[in-house]
C-alpha positions as CSV (number, residue, x, y, z in Angstrom):
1,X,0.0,0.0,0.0
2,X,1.4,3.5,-1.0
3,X,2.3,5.8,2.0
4,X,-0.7,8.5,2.6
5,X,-0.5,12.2,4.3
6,X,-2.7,13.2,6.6
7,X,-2.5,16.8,8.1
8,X,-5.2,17.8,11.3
9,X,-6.0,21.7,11.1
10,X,-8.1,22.7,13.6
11,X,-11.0,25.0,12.1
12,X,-13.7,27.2,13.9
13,X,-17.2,25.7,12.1
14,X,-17.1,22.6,10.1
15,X,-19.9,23.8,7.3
16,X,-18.2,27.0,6.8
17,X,-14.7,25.5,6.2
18,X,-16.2,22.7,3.6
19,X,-17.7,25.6,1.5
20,X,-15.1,27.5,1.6
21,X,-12.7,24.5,0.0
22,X,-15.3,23.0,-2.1
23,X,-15.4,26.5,-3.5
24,X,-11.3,25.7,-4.5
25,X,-12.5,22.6,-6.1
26,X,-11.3,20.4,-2.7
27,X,-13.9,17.2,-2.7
28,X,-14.4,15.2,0.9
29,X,-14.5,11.5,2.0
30,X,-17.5,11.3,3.9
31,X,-17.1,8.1,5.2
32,X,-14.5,10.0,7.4
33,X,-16.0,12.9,8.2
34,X,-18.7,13.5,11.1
35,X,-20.7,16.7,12.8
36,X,-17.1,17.9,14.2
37,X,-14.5,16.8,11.1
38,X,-14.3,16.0,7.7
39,X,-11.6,14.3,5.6
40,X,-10.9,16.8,2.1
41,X,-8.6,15.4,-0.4
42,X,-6.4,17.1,-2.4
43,X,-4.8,14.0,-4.1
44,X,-4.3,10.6,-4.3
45,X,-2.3,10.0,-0.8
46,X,-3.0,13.9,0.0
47,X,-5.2,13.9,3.0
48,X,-6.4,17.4,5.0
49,X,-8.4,16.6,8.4
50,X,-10.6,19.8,8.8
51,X,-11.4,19.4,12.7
52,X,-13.2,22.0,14.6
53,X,-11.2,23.0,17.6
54,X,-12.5,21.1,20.0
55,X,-12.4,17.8,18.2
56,X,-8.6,18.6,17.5
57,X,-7.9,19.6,21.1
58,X,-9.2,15.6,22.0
59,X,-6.0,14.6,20.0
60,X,-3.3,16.6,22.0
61,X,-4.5,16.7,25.6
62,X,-1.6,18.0,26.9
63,X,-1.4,20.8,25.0
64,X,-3.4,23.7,23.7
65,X,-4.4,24.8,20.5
66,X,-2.9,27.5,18.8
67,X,-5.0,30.5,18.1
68,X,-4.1,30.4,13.8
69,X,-5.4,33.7,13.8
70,X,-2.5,34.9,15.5
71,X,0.6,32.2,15.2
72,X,1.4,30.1,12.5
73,X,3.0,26.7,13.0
74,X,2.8,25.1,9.7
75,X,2.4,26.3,5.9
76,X,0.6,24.1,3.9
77,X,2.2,24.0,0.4
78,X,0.3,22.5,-2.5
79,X,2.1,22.4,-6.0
80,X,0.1,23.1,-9.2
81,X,0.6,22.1,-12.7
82,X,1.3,25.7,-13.9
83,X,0.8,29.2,-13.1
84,X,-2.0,29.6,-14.2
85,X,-3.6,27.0,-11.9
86,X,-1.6,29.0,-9.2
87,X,-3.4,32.1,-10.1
88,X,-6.9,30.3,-10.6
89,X,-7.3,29.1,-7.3
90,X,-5.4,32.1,-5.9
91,X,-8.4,33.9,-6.9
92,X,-11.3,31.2,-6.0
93,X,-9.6,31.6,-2.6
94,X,-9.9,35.2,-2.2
95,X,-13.2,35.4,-3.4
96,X,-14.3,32.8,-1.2
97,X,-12.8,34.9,1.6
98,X,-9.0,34.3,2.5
99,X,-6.8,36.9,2.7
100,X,-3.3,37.0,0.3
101,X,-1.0,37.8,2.8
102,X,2.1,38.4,0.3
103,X,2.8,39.4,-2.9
104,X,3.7,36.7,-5.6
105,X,7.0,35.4,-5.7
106,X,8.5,35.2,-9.5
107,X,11.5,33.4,-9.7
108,X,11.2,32.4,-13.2
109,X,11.2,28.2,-12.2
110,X,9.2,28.9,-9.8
111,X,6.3,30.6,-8.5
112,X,4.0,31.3,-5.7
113,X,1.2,32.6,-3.8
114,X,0.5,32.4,-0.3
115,X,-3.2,32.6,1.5
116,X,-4.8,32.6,4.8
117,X,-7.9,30.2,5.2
118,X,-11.2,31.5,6.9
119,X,-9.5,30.1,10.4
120,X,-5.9,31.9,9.6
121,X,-4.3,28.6,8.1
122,X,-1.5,29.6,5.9
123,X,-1.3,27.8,2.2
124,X,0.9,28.5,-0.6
125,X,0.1,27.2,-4.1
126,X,3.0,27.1,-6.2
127,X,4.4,25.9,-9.8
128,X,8.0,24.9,-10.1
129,X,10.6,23.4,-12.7
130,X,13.2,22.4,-11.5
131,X,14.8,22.2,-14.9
132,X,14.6,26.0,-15.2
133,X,16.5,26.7,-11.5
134,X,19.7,28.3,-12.5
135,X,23.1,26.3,-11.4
C-alpha cells in the first residue's frame, strides 16, 4: 500500500470550512467525516483533516491549540501544474474569503502565492521546474 499524508487543522465551524474548499474545487470523503470533522482530499495520498477546535484539542491533551489567527505553526504547500492553476485558485480563494498575505513570488522556475484560510491557516500554491532553477 502507497504511503498517505494526513494533516489535522483545527478549524472554527465545520460547514463553513467545507464551502469554503469545495469553492477551490477540494472534494471530501465522507465516510470520514462527522458533525465535528471532515476528511478533504487534495490528491491521491494527500489527506487534509478539517477538525473544529474542540475535536482537534481531544487529540493533543496536553497541550493547547494554537490560536491560527494569531501564530502560524505550519504552511501548507500544494504544487500546481502551472501558473496559471496558481493564479486560478489564488483567486477562488480570495473570493471565497481568504486573505493573500504576500505578494507573488516570481523566480522564473518557480512561482508562488501564499493565502490565509477562513481560520488563519497559511497555504501556498506554487508551480515549479526544477529544470529551469539556475546552477
Amino acid at each position: 500500500m502507497p504511503k498517505q499524508l494526513y494533516v489535522n487543522l483545527p478549524i472554527q465551524d465545520l460547514k463553513r470550512s467545507k464551502d469554503f474548499f469545495s469553492k477551490l474545487g477540494f472534494t471530501f470523503n465522507e465516510q470520514f467525516s462527522d458533525e465535528s470533522s471532515t476528511s478533504m482530499i487534495v490528491d491521491e495520498g494527500v489527506i487534509f483533516m478539517l477538525l473544529e477546535r474542540e475535536r482537534f484539542k481531544s487529540f493533543i491533551p496536553h497541550k493547547e491549540v494554537a490560536d491560527t489567527t494569531k501564530v502560524c505553526g505550519a504552511i501548507n504547500a500544494i504544487q500546481m501544474a502551472n501558473k496559471d492553476e496558481v493564479n486560478a485558485i489564488i483567486q477562488k480563494a480570495i473570493d471565497a474569503g481568504a486573505d493573500e498575505y504576500k505578494e507573488a513570488q516570481d523566480y522564473g522556475f518557480m512561482y508562488g502565492r501564499s493565502i490565509e484560510d477562513l481560520d488563519g491557516n497559511c497555504w501556498e500554491f506554487f508551480w515549479m521546474d526544477p529544470s529551469q532553477m539556475p546552477s
